[in-house]
N, C-alpha and C positions, 0 to 999 in steps of 0.2 A: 504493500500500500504506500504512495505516494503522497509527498504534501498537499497535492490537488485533492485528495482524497478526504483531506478535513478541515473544518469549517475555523479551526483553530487549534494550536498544538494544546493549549487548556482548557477545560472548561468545567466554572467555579458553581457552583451553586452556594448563593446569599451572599448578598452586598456589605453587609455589615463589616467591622473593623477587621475582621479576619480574613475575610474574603477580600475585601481589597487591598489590606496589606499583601498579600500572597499574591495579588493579579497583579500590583504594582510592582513589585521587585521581579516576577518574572518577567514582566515588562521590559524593566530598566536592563534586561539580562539578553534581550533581543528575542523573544521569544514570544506569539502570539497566543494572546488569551482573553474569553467570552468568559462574562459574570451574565449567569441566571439572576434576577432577584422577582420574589413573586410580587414583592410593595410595589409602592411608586413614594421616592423620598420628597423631603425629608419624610419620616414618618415616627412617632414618640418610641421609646424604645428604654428602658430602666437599664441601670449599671451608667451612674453618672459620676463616680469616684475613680479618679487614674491614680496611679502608684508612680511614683520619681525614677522607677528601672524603665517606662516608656519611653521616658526622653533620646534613648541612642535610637531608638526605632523611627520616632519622628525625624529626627534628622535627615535618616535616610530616603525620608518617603517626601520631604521639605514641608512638615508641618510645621508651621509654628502659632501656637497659642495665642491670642488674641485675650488683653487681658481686658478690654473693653467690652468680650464675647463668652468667656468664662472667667471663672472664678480660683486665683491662686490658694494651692491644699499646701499648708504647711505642713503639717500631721496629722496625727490621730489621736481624740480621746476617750477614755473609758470610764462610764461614771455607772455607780451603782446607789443611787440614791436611798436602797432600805438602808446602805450603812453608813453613807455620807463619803463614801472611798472616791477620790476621780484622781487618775494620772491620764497627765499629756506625755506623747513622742512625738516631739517633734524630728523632721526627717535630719536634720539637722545636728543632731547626735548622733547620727549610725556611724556607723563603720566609715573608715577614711575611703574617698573615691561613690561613697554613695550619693547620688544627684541629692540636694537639698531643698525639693520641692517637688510638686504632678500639680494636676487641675482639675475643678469639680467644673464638668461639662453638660450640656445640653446636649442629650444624645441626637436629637433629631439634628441638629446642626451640623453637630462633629463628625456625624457618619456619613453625611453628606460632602462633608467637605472632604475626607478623606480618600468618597467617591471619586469627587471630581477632579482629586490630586491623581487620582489610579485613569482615568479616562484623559486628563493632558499628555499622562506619559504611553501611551497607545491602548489602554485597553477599552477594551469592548462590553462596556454594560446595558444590558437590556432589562429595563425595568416594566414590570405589571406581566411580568412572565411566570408562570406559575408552573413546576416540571412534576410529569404524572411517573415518571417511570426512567431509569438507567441499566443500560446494559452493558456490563464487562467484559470483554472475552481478548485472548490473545492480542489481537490486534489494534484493536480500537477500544474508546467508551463511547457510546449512543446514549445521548439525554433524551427522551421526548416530553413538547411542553408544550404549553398552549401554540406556541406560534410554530411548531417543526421540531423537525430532527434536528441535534447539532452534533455532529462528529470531533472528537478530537484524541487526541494521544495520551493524555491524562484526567483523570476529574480530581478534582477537590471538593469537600464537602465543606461550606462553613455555613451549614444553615441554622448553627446555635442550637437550641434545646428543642426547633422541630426535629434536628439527627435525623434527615432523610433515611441516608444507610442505613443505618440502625434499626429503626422503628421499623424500617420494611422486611428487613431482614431477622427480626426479633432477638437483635444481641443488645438492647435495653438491659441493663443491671440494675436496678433499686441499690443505693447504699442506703444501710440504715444507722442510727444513732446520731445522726446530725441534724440539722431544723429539716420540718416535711411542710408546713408550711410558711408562705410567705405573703404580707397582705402592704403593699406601698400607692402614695396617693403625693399631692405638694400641698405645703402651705402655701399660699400667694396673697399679694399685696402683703407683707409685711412690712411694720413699722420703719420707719429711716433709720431710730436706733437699733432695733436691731437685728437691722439688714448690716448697719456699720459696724456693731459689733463682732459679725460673724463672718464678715470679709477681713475682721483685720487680722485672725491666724485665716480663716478657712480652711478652720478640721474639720472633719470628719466626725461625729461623736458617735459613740457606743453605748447605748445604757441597757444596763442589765437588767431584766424581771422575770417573773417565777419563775414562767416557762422557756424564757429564752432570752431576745435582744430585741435592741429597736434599733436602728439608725438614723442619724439627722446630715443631711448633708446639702448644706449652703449652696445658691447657686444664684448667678447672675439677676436682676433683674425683680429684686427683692423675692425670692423663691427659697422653699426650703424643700427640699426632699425628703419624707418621711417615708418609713416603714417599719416593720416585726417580720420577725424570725422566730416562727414556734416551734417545740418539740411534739405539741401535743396534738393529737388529733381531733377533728371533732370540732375543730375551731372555725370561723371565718374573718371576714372583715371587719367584723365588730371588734374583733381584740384591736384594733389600732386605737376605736376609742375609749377602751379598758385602760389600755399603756397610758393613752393622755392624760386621760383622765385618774390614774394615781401619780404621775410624775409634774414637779410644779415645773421644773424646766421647761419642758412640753408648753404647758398650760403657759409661763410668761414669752415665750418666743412666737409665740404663736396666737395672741391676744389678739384681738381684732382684725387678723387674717383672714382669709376664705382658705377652701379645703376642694379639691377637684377630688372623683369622684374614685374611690379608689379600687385598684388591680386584684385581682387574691390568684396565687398561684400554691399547688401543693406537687408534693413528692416531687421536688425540683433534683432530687442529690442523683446521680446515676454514673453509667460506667457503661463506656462501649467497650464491647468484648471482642471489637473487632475492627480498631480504628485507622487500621492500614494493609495493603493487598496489593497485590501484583494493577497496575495503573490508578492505582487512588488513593486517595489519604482525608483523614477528616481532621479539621484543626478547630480549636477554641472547641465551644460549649456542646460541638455534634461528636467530638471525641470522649469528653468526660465535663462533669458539674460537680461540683463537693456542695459547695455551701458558699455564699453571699460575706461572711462578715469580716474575711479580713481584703474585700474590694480585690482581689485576686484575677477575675476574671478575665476582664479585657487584657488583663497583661499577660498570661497565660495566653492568649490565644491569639495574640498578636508576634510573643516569641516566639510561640511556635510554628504562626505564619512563617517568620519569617526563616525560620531554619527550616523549612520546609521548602522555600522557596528557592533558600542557596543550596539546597542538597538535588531536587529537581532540576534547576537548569543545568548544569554539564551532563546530568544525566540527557536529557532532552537533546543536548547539543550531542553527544556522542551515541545517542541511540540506543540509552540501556535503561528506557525508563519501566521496562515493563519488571522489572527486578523485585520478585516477590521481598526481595531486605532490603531496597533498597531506602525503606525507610526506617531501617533499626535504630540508626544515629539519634532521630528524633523523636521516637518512641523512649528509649533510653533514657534520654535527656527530660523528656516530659513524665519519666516514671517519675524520677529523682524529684520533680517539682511537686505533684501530687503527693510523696511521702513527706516531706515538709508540711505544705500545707495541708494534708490530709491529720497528720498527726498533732499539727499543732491545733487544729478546728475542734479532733478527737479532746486533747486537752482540755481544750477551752469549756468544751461541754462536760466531760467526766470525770473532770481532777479537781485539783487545788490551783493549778496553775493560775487561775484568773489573784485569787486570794493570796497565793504564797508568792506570788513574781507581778504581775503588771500592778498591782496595788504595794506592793513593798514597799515601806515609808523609805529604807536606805538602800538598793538594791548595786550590785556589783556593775561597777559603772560598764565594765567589758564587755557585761551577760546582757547588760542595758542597751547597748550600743549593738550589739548583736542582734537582738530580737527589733529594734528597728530598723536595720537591715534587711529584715525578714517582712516586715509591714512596708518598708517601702518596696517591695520584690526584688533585691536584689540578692538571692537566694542560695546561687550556686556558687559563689566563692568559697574556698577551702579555709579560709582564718577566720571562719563564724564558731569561736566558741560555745555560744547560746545554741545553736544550732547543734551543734554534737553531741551537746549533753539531750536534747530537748528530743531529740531522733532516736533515742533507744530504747531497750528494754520492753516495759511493759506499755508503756504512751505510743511507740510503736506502730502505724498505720500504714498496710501498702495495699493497693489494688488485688496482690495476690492473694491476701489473708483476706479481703473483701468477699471476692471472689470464691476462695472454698467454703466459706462460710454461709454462703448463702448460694446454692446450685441451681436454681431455678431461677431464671431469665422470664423476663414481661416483656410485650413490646408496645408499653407505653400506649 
């Protein structure tokens, strides 16, 4: 089969940060590639907190932050108001070489934009395309979708937590023991104070309650981003006005606001069992999901884009892409990140960790600096003390012990 023979050497399904991260570096790599997306952007989209480890990514793709357009994250805090505990990290402590800021962003905006960074450097997005069906075999991958067939030499999946592959294919894994629901909505119109108050760190806060967390994250435009993260089942959208309504924090930041009308997503945690194959690969949220709370996601699934991206084009260039390993590197690479954050969420939910380490009135400034490195994503450097101690033993979490432990696969 010849290059006449397809319609593009890639082709992406989902436009989102993943998928055009990936379309755009293979781009930049001389290499043609078609993005499916079923939306038409911008369009609202949740995961509005970036991590300080995305800034080498942007670079490369020439984002740059708009701070008129979002809102500067200095760090992160964690407050648990039954006991009056709160510590800030700021990014600005971690580990030497760790970037010292990210941005709380408007997803409909940013995704957009990040589109349009992926279609100046030649890619091909087709938007309000909706794809019924993929077929894999030796030679080719066949998308079909509303508008036609598309042929190409590789697919990528980044359709996020619809996980085309996946769910078609029934290799969906449930994780269990992390939040199974989640219910998020905005404040808007808030006060000028304190919109100004909450642009002048623009953290991230965390607050703790019975069943799990809530999240507040500042955003351009006097907006505040709210949400919960339950353990429990059986719940819905009303715990978000449970959480308000015991925490006064909530209650003063949010006085005289309005409240748009809010999401409820459940059993978000899962595991593709099968995120890589001879012509395809799934990156970000259609490969794996843990948990929301330490803002993980987009940066996860945008490194991964992009190692996916530089391990694919020489393949593509020398003609070895159909290499059932050829994507071990990144699989690899993406274990090591999920057992980090997998174990430390495990933590956060099952131990003392919250109580004995991020509340510590004097805590070991190195183990300090350590675990902000780990909140800002910058995860796989080998001088993360906090990190080594924090990955062992019994706190311990990896895909494979997920895996045996629960044998039976949903397909979502």
């Amino acid at each position: 089969m010849n290059a006449l023979d397809f319609d593009a050497d890639v082709v992406v399904l989902g436009a989102g940060p993943a998928g055009t991260t990936v379309a755009h570096l293979l781009a930049k790599h001389g290499h043609s590639v078609r993005v499916l997306e079923k939306e038409t952007f911008p369009r609202f989209h949740v995961g509005e907190s970036l991590l300080p480890i995305d800034e080498s990514i942007f670079a490369r793709l020439g984002f740059v932050a708009d701070p008129e357009r979002y809102l500067y994250k200095g760090g992160a805090e964690f407050i648990d108001e039954r006991t009056g505990d709160v510590a800030e990290y700021p990014f600005s402590v971690a580990l030497p070489g760790t970037p010292d800021h990210a941005w709380q962003v408007d997803r409909a905006r940013f995704d957009k934009e990040l589109a349009d960074l992926a279609e100046a450097a030649g890619v091909d997005i087709r938007y309000g395309v909706k794809v019924s069906a993929v077929d894999i075999d030796e030679a080719a991958v066949t998308v079909t979708a509303a508008d036609g067939a598309h042929r190409g030499r590789f697919l990528i999946d980044a359709t996020g937590q619809d996980a085309f592959l996946a769910r078609r294919r029934k290799l969906i894994h449930p994780v269990k023991g992390f939040g199974v629901i989640a219910a998020f909505s905005h404040f808007t119109n808030l006060s000028d104070e304190v919109a100004e108050e909450l642009a002048e760190k623009g953290n991230v806060k965390i607050l703790l309650h019975d069943d799990g967390w809530a999240w507040l994250i500042p955003l351009s435009g006097k907006r505040l981003g709210y949400g919960i993260v339950s353990r429990r089942g059986g719940v819905g959208a009303q715990l978000l006005d449970e959480v308000a309504a015991n925490s006064k924090l909530i209650q003063r930041l949010s006085r005289g606001a309005d409240r748009t009308e809010p999401t409820l997503i459940r059993h978000f945690a899962y595991l593709n069992k099968a995120p890589y194959g001879p012509r395809y690969a799934c990156v970000g949220d259609s490969a794996a999901f843990l948990d929301p709370v330490f803002s993980s996601g987009i940066s996860l699934a945008i490194q991964a884009a992009a190692h996916v991206a530089d391990t694919l084009a020489p393949a593509l260039a020398d003609g070895t892409e159909a290499r059932a390993d050829l994507m071990d590197p990144v699989q690899a690479r993406l274990r090591e990140a999920y057992v980090i954050f997998g174990t430390l969420i495990k933590s956060f939910y099952s131990t003392n960790l919250v109580d004995h380490f991020f509340f510590h009135p004097d805590p070991d400034p190195e183990l300090r600096a350590g675990l902000t490195s780990i909140l800002a994503g910058d995860i796989f450097r080998p001088d993360n003390r906090f990190r080594d101690l924090a990955v062992t033993g019994r706190r311990l979490w990896t895909p494979e012990s997920e895996l045996e432990s629960q044998p039976a696969p949903v397909d979502g």
